[in-house]
N, C-alpha and C positions, 0 to 999 in steps of 0.2 A: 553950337553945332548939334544938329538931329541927326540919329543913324537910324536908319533902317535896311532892311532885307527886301529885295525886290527878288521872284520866281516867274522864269520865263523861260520858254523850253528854244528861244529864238536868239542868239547870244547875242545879234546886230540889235537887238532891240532893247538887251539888256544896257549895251553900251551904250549906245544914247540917252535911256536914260539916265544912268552915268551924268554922262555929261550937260544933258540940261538942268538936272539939279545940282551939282556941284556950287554952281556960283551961288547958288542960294545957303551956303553951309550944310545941306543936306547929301553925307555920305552914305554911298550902299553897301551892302555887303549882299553879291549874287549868286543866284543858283540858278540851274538848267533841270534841276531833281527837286522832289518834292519831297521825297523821304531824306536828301540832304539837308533843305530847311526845314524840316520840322528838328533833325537833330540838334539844327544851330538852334533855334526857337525855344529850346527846352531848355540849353545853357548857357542863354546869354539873354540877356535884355534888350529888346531895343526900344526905337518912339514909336514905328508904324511898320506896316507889309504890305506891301505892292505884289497881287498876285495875281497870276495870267489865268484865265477858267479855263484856255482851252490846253492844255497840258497831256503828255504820252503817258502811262502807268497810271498815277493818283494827280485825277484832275484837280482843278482849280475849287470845286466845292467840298472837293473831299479834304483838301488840304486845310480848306479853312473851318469845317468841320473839326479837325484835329486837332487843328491850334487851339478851338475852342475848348476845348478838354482842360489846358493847364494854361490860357490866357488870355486878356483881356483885352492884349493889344491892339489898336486901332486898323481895320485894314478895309486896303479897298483896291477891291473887285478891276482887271484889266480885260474884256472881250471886247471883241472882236464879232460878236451879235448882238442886236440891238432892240430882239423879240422883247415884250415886256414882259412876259414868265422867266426870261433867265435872270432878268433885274429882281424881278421877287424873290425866288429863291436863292441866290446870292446874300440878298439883303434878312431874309428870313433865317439863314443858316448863321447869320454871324456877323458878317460883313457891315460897314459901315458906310460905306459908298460905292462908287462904282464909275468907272469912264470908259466909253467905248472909242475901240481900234476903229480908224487911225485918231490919233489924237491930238489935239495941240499942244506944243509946249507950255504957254501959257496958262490956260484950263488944266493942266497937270500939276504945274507949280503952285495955283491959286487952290486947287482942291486940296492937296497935299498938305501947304502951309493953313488952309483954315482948319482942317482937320487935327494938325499938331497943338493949334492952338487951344483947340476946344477939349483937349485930352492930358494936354502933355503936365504933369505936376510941375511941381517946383521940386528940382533937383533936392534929396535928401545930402544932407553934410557926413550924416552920421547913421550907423546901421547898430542899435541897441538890440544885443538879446542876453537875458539872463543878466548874469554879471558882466558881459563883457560889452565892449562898446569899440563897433572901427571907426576912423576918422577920417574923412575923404579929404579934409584938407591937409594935414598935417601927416597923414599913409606912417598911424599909429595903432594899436591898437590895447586899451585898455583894459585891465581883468579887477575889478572892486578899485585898490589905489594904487594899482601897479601898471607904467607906461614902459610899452615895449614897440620900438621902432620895428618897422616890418620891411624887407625889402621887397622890388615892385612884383615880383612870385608870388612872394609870401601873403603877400597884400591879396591878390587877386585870387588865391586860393579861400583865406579868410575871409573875402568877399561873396565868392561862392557857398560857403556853409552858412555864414550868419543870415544872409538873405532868405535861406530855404532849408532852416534846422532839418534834421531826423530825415533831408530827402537822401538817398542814398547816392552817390553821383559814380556814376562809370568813370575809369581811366578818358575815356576819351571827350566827355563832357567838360571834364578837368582842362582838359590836352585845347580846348576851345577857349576857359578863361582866359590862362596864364599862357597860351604860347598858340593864341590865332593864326599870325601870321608867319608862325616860324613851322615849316611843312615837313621838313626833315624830321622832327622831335617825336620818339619814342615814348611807350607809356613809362618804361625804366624809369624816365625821366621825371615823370609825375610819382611815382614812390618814392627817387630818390630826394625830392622836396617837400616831401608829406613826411618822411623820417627826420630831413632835420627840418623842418616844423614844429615837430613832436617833441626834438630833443632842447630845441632853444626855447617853446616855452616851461618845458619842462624846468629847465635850469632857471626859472623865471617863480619858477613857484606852483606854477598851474598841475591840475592834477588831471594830467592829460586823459589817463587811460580811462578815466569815466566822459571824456565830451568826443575826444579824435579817434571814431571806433573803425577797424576794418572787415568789412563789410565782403566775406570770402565769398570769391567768385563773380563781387559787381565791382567792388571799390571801396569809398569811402564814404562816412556818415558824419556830422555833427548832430549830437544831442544834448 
């Protein structure tokens, strides 16, 4: 299963494509806003980005402009012009391809899946930093030769730090790993699992206060 983020200020058009790629294991996660995926963008991983150039606020080059800043992700260009100077600069800013509105399904799905292919790694098992090592199979995580069961929070917070040491991560960056789809969920709620984080691997041996540092005013850090 591929996810990606698809941006499109058009939501009937967001939905379809929904739904032509679903059958192919490919889910979206949507945006109408540009300054809302890049938030996602910055705290979550995905396979690729589907984004519209023609956009209200931060268009479609400016957004990919930005992603360019902190990633690598594959993406590709949706307009709706068919000038070849917006195809160049599209592709010059970053972009990796490009389809023009209206579109076929077919040609969407075939551009899509050759481009996951030619990008996409082989899924990591395991996220090593320093001493510690998490384990995607087995949603463990071990410190030198100490194994501590994580639960699936715990998990996805430690997923969050070890991927991206010393990045300092906002409350709500966080509020994206561990509780995407749950909307109701306050940051409360991200300190009150960052304390007992702190205190179970604490009780575990780890000497938290030198790696789980709090970062006043943004959040949290791993170092």
């Amino acid at each position: 299963m591929s996810n990606i983020v698809v941006v499109d200020d058009e939501q009937r058009m967001l939905e379809l494509i929904e739904i032509f790629l679903y059958p192919h294991d490919i889910t979206c996660k949507t945006f109408t806003n540009g300054k809302e995926a890049l938030r996602y963008l910055r705290a979550n991983e995905v396979d690729a980005v589907l984004l519209d150039v023609m956009m209200p606020g931060l268009n479609g080059f400016e957004i990919c402009q930005a992603i360019r800043q902190f990633s690598r992700v594959p993406i590709i260009m949706l307009t709706a012009k068919s000038e070849k100077q917006d195809v160049i600069e599209g592709l010059n800013i970053g972009a990796d391809d490009y389809i023009t509105k209206p579109f076929d399904e077919d040609e969407l799905v075939a551009r899509l899946q050759a481009l996951l292919r030619r990008t996409q790694p082989a899924e990591r098992q395991v996220i090593q930093y320093q001493d510690f090592v998490l384990n995607m199979e087995t949603f463990t995580l071990q410190y030198q030769t100490t194994i501590i069961p994580m639960t699936v929070k715990e998990f996805a917070l430690m997923k969050a730090f070890l991927s991206r040491p010393n990045k300092a991560y906002s409350r709500e960056e966080l509020l994206y790993y561990g509780w995407e789809d749950e909307t109701n969920t306050d940051y409360r709620t991200v300190d009150s699992h960052i304390r007992n984080l702190r205190d179970k691997l604490r009780k575990k041996g780890l000497p938290m206060d030198d790696y789980l540092l709090t970062v006043w005013g943004i959040g949290y850090r791993w170092q």
